[in-house]
N, C-alpha and C positions, 0 to 999 in steps of 0.2 A: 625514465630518468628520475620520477620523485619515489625513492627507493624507502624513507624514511618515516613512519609513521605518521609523522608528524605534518612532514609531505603533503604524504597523500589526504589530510584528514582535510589542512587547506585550500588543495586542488577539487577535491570533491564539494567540500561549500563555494567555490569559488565556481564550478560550475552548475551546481542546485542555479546561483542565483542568476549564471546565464542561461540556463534552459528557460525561466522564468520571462525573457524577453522578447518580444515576436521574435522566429527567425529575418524576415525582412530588416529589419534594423543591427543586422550582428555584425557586420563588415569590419565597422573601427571596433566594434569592440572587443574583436578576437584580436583582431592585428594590432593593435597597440597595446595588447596584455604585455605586462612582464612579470617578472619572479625573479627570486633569489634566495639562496638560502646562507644564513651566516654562520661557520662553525665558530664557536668564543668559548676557546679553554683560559679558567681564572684561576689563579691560585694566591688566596690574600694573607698575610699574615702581620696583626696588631697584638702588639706586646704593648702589656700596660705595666708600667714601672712606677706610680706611687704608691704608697701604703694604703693598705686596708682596699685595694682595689678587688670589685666584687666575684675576679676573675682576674689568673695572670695573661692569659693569654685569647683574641679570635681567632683561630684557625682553619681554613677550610677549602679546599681545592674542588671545582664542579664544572662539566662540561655543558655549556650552551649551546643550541637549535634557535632561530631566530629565523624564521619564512616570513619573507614578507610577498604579497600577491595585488600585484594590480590589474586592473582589466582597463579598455580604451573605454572609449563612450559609444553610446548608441547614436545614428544620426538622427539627424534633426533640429529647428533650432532648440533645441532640450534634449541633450545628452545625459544615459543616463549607464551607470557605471558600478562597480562593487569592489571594494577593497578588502583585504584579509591579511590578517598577522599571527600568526600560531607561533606559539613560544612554547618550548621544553627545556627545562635544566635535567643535570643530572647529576647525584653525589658520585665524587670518589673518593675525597674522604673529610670526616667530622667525627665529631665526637663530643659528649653530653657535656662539657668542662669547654668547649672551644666553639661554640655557638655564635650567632652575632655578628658575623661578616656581612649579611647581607646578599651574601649568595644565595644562599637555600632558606625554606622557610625554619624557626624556632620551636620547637616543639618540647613538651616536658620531656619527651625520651630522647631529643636531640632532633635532628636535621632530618627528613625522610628520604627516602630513595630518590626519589623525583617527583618534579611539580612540573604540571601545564598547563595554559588556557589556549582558547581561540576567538580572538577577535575579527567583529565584521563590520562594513560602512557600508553604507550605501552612498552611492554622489549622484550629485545633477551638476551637466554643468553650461554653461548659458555666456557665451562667448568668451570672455576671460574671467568671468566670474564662477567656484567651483565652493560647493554646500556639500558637507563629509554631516554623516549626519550614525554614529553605533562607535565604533571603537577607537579612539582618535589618537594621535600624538603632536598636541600643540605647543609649538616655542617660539614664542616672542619675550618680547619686556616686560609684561603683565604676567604670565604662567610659562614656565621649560619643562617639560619634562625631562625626569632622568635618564642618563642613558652609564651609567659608572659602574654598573656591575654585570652581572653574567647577563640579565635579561631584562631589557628597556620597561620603566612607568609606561603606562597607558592609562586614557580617561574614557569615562563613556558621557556620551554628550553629541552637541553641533559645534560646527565651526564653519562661518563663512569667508573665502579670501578671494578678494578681486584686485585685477591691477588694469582695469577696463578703461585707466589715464596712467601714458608716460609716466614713469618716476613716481608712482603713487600707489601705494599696497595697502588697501584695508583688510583689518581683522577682526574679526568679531567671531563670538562665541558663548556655549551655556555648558557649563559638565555638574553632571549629578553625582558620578562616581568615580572611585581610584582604583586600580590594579596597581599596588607599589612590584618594585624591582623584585621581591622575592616572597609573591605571593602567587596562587593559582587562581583568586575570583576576585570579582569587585567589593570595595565596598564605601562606605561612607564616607564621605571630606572630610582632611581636618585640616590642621591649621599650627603654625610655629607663631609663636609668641612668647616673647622674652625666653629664646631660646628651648625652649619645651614643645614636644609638640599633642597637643589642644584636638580632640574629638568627640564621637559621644553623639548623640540627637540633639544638642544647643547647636553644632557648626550644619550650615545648611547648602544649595550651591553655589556655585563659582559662575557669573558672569563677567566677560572683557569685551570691551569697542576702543579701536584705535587704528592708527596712522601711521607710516614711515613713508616721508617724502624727500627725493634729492631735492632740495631746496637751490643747491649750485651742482658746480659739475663734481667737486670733492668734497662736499658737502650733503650729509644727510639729517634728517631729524625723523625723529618719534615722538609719538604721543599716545599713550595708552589709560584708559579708567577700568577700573576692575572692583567687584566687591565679593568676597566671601560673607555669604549672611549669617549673619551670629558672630561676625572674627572683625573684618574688620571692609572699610572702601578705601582706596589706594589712588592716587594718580602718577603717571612715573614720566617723564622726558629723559632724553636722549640725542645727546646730538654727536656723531661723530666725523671730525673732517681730517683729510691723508693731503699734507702737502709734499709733494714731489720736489727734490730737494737740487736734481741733476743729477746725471750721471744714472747711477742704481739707489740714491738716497733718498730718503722718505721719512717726514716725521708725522703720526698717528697721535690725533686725540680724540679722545671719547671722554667725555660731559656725562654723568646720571644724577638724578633730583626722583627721590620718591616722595610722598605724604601721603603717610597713612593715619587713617582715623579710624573710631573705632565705630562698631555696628554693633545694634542690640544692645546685651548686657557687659559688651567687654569695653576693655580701658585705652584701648592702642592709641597711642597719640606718639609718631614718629617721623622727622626727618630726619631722612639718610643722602647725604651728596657724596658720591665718587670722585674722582679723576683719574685716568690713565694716561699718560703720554710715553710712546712707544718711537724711537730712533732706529730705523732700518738704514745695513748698510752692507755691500757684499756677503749675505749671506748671515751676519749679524743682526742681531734685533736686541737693543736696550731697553727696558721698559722702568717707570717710575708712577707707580700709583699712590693716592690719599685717599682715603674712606673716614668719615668724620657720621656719630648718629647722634643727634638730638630728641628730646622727649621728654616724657616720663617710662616711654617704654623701649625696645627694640626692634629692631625690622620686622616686621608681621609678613608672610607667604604661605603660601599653601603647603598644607604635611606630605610626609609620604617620601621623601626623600626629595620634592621640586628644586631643582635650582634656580634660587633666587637671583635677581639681575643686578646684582653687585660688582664692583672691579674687584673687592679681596673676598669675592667665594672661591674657596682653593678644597685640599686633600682631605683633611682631620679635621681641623676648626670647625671648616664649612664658613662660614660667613663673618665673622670676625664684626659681628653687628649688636652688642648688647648696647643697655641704655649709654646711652653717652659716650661710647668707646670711641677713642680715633687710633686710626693705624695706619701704617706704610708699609709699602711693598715696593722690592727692588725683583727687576727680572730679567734674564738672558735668555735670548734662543740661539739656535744656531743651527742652518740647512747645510749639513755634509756636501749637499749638490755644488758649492760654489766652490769646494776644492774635489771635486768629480769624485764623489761617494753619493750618488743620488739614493733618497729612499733612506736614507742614516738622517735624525734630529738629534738633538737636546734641546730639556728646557731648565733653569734653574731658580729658584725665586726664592726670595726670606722674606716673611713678613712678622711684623711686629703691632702691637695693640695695649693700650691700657688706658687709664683714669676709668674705668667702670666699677662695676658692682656697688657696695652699701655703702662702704668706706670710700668710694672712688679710689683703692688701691691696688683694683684688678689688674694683671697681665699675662699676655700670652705670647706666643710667639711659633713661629713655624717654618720648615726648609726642606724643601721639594725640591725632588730632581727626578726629571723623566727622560729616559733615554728607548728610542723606536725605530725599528728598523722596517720597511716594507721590501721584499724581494722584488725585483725589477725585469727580473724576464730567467727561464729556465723552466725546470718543472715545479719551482716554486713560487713563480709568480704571482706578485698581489697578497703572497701568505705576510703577516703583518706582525711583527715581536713586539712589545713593551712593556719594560723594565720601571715602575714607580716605587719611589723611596720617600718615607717624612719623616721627619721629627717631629713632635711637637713637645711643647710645654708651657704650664699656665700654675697661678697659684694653686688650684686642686688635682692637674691631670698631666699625666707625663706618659707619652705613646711611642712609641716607636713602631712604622709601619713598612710593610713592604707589598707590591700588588706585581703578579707577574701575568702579564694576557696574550696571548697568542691564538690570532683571529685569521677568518679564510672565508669570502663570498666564494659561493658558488651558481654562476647565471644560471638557472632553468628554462629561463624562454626571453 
């Protein structure tokens, strides 16, 4: 069945590292193995439309390989386990003028044939408590990795999570290193700051310890501390509670509060507050967000492409978080399933931003709409279509973009 290079390269580390454990203890750990492998064809296209732009066009269409491989635990009270993720992209097409999507890596002669890595974990894990300790992909409030282009961020590092109390998820962690979205090795942290992003031997690693606890029964909260050394320490809350309205109605709010301060030799001094409140109703979903950033600086996060835990991180923009910027967001969903189209969405949003930069006479603005289909049964089932479209524009940059992806798991065990 693993027919694919790339496959077999995961299946063979994946069992190196069970041959590795007494046979006596392999019971769970073969039988709760799984695997999957995800096809992810992209094809993205950014038209830049101001003057003097240093390039008209990003162009670049690549097919993704995405294995991911888990094993079960060994018994005992200390389970011990191995994870594996093997990525391969692959061009089909670029060109030395059309670079920069972030599919494939940037090269002076353009885009290469293909890029790979292979990442591996090792775990322990100790009743509801599980330690990932080599190639990770952490997302919380503190650090997300990316997942928006052909082939998912990964970090290398620890991460511990336990939910060993009801309603209570601790997280904690240390990454030394980045594998961005369209790269094939690790390499050193950096850091976005006032919109740039900030690396080099000054940024150092990334630790996070935090919390999410139901506090009621529609109610949750978070609490997370984080510091990139050299960049910046952060603390972030989050509180989100869903009141049930009757009927199929429901109105959603989510609360975020960062402060960030600066570490070492840098200047970060920022608070950022959120708000999203979201109106579900047949099928509909209203959504009305505020993002306001105070400082002298703007939102500080890890480089690499991380998404940061803002309500207006969207397409283009990205974070819509310089010093002192406030902005709003309007947004629609809408599940085809409540008029018997299941597996058909939209989503639509326009946001808006200004008072920043020197003069406090910065603005931007942006309008996204995504449209996704997932097949629901035949021989194309679970195969998954979507259609992304943005505008953007601001005093210096005017985009037009468009992303097409068309994705397909396939179980292996």
């Amino acid at each position: 069945m693993l027919k694919t290079p790339i496959a077999r390269g995961v299946a063979l580390a994946t069992l190196g590292a069970t041959l590795a454990i007494p046979t006596m203890a392999q019971a769970a750990f073969i039988e709760d193995s799984k695997a999957g492998l995800e096809l992810r064809n992209f094809y993205f296209n950014r038209d830049f439309r101001q003057e003097n732009a240093p390039q008209s066009k990003a162009e670049e269409w690549a097919q993704g390989f995405i294995l991911r491989a888990e094993s079960g635990y060994t018994e005992g009270t200390v389970g011990f386990g191995v994870d594996a993720i093997g990525l391969l992209g692959v061009k089909l097409d670029s060109g030395p003028g059309r670079t920069g999507s972030s599919l494939l890596p940037k090269g002076a002669s353009g885009a290469p044939d293909d890029y790979s890595s292979l990442g591996l974990a090792a775990k322990a894990k100790v009743s509801k408590t599980v330690l990932k300790v080599g190639a990770i992909e952490p997302k919380n409030i503190a650090i997300s990795r990316s997942d928006s282009r052909l082939l998912p961020q990964t970090f290398k590092g620890a991460q511990v999570v336990s939910n060993e109390i009801d309603g209570l998820t601790i997280d904690a962690g240390y990454l030394t290193e980045q594998n961005n979205r369209d790269s094939s090795n690790y390499e050193d942290l950096t850091a976005i700051l006032n919109g740039a992003n900030t690396g080099g031997e000054e940024i150092g690693d990334f630790m996070f310890a935090g919390a999410s606890y139901k506090l009621l029964k529609n109610l949750t909260g978070s609490y997370f501390y984080s510091n990139l050394e050299e960049a910046y320490k952060q603390h972030t809350f989050n509180l989100v509670h869903i009141q049930p309205l009757g009927g199929d109605q429901s109105l959603k709010t989510d609360l975020r509060y960062t402060r960030s301060k600066d570490d070492g030799a840098s200047t970060v001094d920022n608070r950022a507050f959120g708000a999203m409140m979201t109106y579900s109703v047949s099928g509909h979903s209203f959504g009305l967000g505020y993002q306001e950033m105070n400082g002298d600086t703007g939102y500080a996060y890890v480089g690499g492409a991380t998404d940061p835990y803002l309500v207006n991180y969207v397409m283009v923009s990205a974070d819509f978080a310089e010093p002192n910027e406030k902005s709003w967001q309007a947004r629609y969903d809408y599940n085809f399933a409540a008029m018997g189209i299941p597996g058909l969405s939209l989503m639509a949003r326009y946001l808006t931003g200004d008072d920043f930069g020197a003069d406090g006479k910065g603005y931007e603005w942006e309008r996204d709409t995504d449209i996704a289909y997932v097949f629901q049964g035949g021989a194309l089932k679970n195969l998954g279509i979507k259609w992304r479209n943005a505008t953007y524009r601001s005093n210096a940059t005017d985009i037009n973009e468009n992303r097409l992806i068309v994705s397909y798991t396939i179980p292996l065990m």
